[in-house]
Residue frames relative to the residue before (quaternion, step in Angstrom):
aa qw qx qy qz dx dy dz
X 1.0000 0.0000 0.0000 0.0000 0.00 0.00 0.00
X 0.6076 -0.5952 0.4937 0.1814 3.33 -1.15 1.48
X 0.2848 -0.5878 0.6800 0.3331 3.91 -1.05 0.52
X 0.5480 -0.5151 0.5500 0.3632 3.36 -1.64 0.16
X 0.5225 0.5271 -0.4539 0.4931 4.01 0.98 -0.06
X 0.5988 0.6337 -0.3791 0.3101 3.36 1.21 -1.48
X 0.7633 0.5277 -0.1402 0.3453 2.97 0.54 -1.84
X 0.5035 0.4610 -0.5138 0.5197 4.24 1.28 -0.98
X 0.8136 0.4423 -0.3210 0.1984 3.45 -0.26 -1.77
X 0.3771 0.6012 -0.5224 0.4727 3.65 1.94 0.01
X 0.5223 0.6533 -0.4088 0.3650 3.26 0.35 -1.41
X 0.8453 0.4219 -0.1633 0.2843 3.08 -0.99 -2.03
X 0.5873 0.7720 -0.1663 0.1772 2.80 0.85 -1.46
X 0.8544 0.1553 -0.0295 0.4949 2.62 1.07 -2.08
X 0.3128 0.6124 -0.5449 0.4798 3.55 1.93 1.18
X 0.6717 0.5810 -0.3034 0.3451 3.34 0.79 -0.39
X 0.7622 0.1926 -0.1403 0.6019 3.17 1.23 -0.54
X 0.6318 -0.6432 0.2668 0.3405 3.42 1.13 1.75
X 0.2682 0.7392 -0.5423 0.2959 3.72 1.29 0.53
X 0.1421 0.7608 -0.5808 -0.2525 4.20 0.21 -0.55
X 0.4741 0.7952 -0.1792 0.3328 3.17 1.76 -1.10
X 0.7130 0.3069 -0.2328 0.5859 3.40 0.97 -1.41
X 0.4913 0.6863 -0.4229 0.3297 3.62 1.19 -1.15
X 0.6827 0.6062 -0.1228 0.3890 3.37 0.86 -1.50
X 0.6007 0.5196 -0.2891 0.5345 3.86 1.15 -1.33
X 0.7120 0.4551 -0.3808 0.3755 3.86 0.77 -1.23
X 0.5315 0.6007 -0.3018 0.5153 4.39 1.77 -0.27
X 0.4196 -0.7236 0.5295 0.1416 3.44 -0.79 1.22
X 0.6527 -0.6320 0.2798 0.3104 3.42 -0.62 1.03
X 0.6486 0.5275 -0.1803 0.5182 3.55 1.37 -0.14
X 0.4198 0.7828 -0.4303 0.1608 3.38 2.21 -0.99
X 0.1991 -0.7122 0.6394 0.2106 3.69 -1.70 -0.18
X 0.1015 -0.7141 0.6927 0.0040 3.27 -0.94 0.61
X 0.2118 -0.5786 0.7874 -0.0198 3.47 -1.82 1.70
X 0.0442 -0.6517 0.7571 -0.0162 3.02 -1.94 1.05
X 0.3230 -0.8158 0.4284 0.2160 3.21 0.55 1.63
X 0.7956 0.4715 -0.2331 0.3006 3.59 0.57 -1.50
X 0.7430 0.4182 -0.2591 0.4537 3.14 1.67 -0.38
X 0.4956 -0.6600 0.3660 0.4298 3.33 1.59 -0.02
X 0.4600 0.7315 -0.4388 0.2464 3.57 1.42 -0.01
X 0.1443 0.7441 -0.6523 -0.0050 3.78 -0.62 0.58
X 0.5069 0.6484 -0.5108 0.2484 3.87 -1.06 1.00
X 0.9390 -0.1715 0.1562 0.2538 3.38 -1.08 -0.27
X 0.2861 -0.8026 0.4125 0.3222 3.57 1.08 0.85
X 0.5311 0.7065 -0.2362 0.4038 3.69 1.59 -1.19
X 0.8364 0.2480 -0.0499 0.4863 3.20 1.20 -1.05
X 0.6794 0.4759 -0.1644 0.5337 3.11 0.72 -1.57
X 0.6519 0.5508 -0.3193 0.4118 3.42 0.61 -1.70
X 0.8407 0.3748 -0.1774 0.3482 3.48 0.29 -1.40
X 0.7270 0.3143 -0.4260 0.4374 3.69 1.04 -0.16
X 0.3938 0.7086 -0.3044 0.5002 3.50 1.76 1.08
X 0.7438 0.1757 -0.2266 0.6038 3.05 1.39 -0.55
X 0.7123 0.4061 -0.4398 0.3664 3.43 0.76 0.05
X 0.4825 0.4871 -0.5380 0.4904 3.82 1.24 0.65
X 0.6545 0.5263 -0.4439 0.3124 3.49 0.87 -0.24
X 0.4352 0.5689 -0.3346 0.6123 3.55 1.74 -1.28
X 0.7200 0.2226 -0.4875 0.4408 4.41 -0.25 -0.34
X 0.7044 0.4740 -0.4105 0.3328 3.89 0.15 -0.69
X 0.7841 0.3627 -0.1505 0.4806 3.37 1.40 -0.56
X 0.1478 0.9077 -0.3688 -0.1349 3.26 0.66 0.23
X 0.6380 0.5475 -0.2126 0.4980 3.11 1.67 -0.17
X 0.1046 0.8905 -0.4201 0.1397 3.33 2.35 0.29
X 0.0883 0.6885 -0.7191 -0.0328 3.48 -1.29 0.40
X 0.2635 -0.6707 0.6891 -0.0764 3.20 -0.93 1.12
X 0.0952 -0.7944 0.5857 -0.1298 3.93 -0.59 1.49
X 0.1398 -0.8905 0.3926 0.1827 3.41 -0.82 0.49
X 0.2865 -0.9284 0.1402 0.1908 3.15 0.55 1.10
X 0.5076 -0.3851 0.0804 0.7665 3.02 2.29 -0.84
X 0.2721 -0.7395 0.6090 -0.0902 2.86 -1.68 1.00
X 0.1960 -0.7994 0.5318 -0.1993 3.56 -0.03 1.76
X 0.2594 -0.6096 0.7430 0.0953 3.99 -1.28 1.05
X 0.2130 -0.5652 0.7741 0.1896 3.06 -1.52 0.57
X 0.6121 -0.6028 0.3546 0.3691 3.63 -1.75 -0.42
X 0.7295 0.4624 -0.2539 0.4354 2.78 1.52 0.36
X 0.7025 -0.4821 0.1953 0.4857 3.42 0.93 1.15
X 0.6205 0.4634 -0.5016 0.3856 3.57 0.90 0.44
X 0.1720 -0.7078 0.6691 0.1474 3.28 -1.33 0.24
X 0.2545 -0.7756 0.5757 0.0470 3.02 -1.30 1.14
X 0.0530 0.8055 -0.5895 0.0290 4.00 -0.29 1.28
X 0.3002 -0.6798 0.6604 0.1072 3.66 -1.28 1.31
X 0.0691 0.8010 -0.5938 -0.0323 3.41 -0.37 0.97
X 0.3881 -0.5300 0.7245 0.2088 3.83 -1.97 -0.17
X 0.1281 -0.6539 0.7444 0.0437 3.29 -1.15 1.30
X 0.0249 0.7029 -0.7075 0.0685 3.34 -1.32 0.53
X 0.3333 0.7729 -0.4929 0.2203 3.31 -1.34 1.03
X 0.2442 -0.8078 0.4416 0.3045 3.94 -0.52 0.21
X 0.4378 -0.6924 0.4948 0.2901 3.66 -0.28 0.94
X 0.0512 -0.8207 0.5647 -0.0697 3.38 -1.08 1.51
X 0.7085 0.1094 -0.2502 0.6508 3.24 1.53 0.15
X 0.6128 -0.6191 0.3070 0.3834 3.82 -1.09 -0.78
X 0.2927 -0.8634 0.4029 0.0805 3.09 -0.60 1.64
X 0.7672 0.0469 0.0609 0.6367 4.12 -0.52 0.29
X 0.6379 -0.5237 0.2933 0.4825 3.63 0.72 1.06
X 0.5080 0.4872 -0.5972 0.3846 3.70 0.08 0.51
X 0.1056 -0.8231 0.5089 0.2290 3.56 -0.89 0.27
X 0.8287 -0.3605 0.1945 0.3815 3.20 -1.16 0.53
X 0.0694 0.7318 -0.6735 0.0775 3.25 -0.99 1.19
X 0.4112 -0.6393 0.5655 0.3199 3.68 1.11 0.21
X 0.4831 0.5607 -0.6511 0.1685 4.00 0.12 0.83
X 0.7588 -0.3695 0.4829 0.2335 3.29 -1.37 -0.17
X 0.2630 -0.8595 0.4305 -0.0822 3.59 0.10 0.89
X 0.2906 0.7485 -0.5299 0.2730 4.01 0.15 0.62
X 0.0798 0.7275 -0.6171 0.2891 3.94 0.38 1.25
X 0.2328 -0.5600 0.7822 0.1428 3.87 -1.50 0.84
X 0.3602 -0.5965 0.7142 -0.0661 3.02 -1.77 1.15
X 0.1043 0.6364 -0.7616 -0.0639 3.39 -1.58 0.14
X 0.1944 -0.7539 0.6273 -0.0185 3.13 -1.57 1.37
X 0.0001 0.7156 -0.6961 -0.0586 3.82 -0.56 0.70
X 0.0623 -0.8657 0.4966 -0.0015 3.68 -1.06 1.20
X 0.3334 -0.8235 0.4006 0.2239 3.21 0.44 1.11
X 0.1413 0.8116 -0.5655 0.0407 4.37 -0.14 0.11
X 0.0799 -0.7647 0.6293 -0.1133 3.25 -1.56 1.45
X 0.7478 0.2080 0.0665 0.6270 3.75 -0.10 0.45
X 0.8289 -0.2964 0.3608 0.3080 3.67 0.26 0.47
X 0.7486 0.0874 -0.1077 0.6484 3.54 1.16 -0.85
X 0.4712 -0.5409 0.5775 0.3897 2.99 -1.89 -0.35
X 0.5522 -0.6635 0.5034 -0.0369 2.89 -1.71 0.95
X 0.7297 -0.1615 0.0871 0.6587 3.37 1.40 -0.90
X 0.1547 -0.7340 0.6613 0.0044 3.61 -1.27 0.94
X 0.1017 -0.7687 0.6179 -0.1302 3.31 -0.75 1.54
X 0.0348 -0.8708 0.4795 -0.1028 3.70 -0.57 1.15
X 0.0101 -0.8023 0.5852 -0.1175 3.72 -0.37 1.09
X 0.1511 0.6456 -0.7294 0.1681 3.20 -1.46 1.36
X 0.6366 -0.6233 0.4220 0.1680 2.82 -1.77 0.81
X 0.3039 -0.9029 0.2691 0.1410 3.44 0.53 1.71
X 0.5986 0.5225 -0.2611 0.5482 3.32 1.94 -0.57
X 0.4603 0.5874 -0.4217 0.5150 3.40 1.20 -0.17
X 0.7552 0.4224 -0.3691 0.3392 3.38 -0.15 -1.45
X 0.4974 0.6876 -0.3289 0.4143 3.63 1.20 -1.37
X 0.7199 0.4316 -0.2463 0.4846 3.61 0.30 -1.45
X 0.6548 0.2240 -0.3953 0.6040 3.76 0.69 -0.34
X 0.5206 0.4909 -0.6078 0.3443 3.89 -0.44 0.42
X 0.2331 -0.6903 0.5115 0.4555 2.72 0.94 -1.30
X 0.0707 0.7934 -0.5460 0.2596 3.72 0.48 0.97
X 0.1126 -0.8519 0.5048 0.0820 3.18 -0.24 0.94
X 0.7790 0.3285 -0.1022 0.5243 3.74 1.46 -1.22
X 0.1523 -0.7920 0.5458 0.2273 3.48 0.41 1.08
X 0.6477 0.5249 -0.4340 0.3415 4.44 0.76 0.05
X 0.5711 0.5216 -0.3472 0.5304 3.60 1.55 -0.53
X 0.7029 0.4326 -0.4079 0.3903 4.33 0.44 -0.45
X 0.4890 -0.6501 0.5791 0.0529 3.70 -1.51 1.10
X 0.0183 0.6179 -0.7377 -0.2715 3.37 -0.70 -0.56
X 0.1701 0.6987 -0.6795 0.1454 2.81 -1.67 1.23
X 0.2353 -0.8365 0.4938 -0.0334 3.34 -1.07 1.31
């Protein structure tokens, strides 16, 4: 049996090395996934994955640090990551300006049984903007 540390740093791990696939194997077939800043709540299977794989095309040079990663006693884990990356295509309606990306992240992963169960995610949505370089926060969409 998997620790609940075992199982986040599976996770991350393989977001880090542009895996979404494995990321995805370590999420119980039922998993959820929040994207506070985007309002996204659904299916890590579905939502989750055409979430991380528009992020893996806008970033292709994505780096995904772990800054620290903490268990709670109740099967959550808490992980403070660093995105990093140069935008190559358009992400969350911003389009491509080729800048330089560097955004903190917080991950809370819920895990039962070996997997995780739920993936909640929070950045700082005016932040990211300022590194696009987004100037009109009334003219940008989200679209996926």
């Amino acid at each position: 049996m998997s620790s609940a540390l075992e199982i986040a740093d599976a996770f991350i791990s393989c977001l880090a090395r542009h895996d979404v696939v494995g990321a995805l194997t370590t999420c119980s077939p039922h998993c959820r996934i929040q994207i506070v800043p985007l309002a996204l709540d659904g299916a890590i299977h579905a939502e989750g994955r055409r979430f991380f794989e528009s992020w893996m095309t806008a970033f292709p040079d994505l780096n995904l640090s772990t800054r620290r990663m903490f268990a709670t006693g109740d099967d959550v884990v808490a992980v403070e990551t660093t995105f990093g990356g140069t935008q190559a295509s358009g992400f969350l309606g911003a389009i491509n300006q080729e800048k330089h990306v560097d955004l903190d992240e917080a991950w809370l992963l819920h895990t039962r049984d070996d997997r995780i169960e739920g993936v909640k995610l929070f950045w700082c949505q005016n932040q990211l903007y300022r590194r696009l370089a987004v100037r009109r926060l009334d003219r940008v969409t989200i679209t996926m």
